[in-house]
C-alpha positions as CSV (number, residue, x, y, z in Angstrom):
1,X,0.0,0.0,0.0
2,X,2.1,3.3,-1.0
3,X,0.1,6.9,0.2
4,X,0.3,9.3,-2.0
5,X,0.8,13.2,-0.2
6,X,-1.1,15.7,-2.0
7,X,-0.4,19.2,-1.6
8,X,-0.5,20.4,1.4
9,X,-3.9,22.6,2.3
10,X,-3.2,26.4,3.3
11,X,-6.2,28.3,5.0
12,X,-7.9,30.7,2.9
13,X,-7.0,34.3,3.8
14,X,-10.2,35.8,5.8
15,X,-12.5,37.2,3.8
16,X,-14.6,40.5,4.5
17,X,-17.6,41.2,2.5
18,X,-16.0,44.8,1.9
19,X,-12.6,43.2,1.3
20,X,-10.8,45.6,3.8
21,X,-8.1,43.6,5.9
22,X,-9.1,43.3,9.6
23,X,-6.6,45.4,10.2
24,X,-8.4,48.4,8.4
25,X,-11.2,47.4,10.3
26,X,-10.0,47.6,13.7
27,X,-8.4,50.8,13.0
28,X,-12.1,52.3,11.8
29,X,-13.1,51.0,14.3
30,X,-11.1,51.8,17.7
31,X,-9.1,54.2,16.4
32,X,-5.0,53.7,15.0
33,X,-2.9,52.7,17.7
34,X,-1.1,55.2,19.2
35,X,2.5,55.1,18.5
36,X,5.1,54.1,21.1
37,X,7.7,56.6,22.9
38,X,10.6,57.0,21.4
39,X,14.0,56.2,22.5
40,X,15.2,60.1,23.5
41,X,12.0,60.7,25.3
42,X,12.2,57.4,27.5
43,X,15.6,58.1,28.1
44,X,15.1,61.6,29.4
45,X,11.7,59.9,31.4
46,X,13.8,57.4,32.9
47,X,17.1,60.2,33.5
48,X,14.5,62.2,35.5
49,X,12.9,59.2,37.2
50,X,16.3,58.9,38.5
51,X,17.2,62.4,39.4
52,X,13.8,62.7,41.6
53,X,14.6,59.5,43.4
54,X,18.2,61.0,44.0
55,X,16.6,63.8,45.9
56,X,14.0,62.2,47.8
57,X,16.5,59.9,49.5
58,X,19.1,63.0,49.9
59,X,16.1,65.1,51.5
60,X,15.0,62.4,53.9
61,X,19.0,61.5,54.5
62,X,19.1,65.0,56.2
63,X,18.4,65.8,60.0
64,X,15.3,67.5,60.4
65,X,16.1,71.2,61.4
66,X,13.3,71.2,64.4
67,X,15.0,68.2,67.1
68,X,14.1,64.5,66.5
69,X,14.6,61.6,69.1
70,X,15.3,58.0,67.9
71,X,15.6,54.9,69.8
72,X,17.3,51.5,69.3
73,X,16.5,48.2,71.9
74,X,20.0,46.6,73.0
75,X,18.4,43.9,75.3
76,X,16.2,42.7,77.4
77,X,16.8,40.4,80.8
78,X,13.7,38.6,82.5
79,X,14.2,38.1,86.4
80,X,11.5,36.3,87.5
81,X,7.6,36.8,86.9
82,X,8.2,40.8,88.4
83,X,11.1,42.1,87.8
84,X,12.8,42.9,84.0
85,X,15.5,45.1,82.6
86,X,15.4,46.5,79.4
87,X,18.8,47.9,78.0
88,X,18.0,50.7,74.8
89,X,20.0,53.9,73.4
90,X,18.7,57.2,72.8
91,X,19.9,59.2,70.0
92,X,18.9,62.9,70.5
93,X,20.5,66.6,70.3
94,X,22.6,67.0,73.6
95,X,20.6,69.6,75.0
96,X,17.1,68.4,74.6
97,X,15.3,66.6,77.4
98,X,13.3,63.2,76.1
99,X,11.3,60.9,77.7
100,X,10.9,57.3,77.0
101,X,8.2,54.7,77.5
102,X,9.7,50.9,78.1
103,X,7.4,48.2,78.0
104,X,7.8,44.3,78.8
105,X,5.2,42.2,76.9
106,X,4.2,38.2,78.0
107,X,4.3,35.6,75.6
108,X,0.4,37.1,74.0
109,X,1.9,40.3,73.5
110,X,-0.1,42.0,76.6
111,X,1.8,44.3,78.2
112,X,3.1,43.3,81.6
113,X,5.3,45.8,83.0
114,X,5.4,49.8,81.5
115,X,7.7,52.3,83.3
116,X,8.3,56.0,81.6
117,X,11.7,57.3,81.9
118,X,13.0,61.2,81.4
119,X,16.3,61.4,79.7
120,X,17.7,65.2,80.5
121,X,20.6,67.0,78.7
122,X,23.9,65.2,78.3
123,X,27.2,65.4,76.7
124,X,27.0,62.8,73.7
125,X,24.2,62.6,71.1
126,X,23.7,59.1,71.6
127,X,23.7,57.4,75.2
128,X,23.1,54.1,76.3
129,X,20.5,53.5,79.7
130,X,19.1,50.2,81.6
131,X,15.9,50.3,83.1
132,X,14.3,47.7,85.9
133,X,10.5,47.8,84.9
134,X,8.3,46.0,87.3
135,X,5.9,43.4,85.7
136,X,2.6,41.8,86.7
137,X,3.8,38.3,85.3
138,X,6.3,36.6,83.6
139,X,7.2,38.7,80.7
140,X,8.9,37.3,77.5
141,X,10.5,40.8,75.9
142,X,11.0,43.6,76.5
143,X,11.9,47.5,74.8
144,X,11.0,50.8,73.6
145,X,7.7,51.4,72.8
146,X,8.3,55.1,71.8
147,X,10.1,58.1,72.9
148,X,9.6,61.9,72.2
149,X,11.2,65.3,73.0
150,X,10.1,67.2,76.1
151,X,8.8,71.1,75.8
152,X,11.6,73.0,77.8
């Protein structure tokens, strides 16, 4: 038995009854498609994309004019179920007076022991302090929960 392969079949090109291309069609339709950016504008698009990010980091890189206090947790040390110690740093301008709130949390995250603390003028921007904080029950950590700047 020997098959014989006949040409193969393409598809017939669509036909339209107004023998415009679908294309044309389309475009009559919805409208040309708008043509793409070129190459100069998306380089000077991305260029200022850049320049703008540039700046935003510079400007937020730069100490605010008006006093700011920032905090950083060291440690922590649990005694027992009502006594912890919480070691932080306070980074502020010398002369300025802060106050801190120092919480110890159990292991559901309720808070089990909150002292606040005043920090007063000193000679280093950045000083290191250790705080017992007496708890109701056995806490699991313990830190910072916020500080701010004191009105003189």
């Amino acid at each position: 038995m020997s098959t014989e392969e006949g040409p193969v079949k393409q598809p017939a090109p669509e036909q339209t009854p107004d023998d415009f291309p679908s294309a044309t069609r389309l475009a009559n339709r919805y409208g040309a498609p708008k043509p793409g950016l070129s190459r100069r504008t998306k380089i000077i698009a991305g260029s200022a994309a850049v320049l703008l990010a540039c700046g935003a980091a510079a400007l937020m890189a730069m100490p605010s004019p008006n006093g700011e206090v920032s905090f950083k947790d060291v440690g922590f040390s649990i005694a027992d179920a009502t006594h912890a110690t919480v070691d932080f740093q306070v980074t502020k301008d010398p002369e300025d007076s802060a106050s801190c709130a120092v919480q110890v949390l159990s292991q559901s995250y309720a808070v089990v022991g909150w002292k606040q603390v005043t920090i007063g003028p000193s000679e280093e921007a950045t000083t290191g302090h250790r705080v017992d904080v007496r708890t109701d029950s056995l806490g699991v950590t313990g830190g910072v929960n916020a500080c701010w700047l004191l009105d003189d």
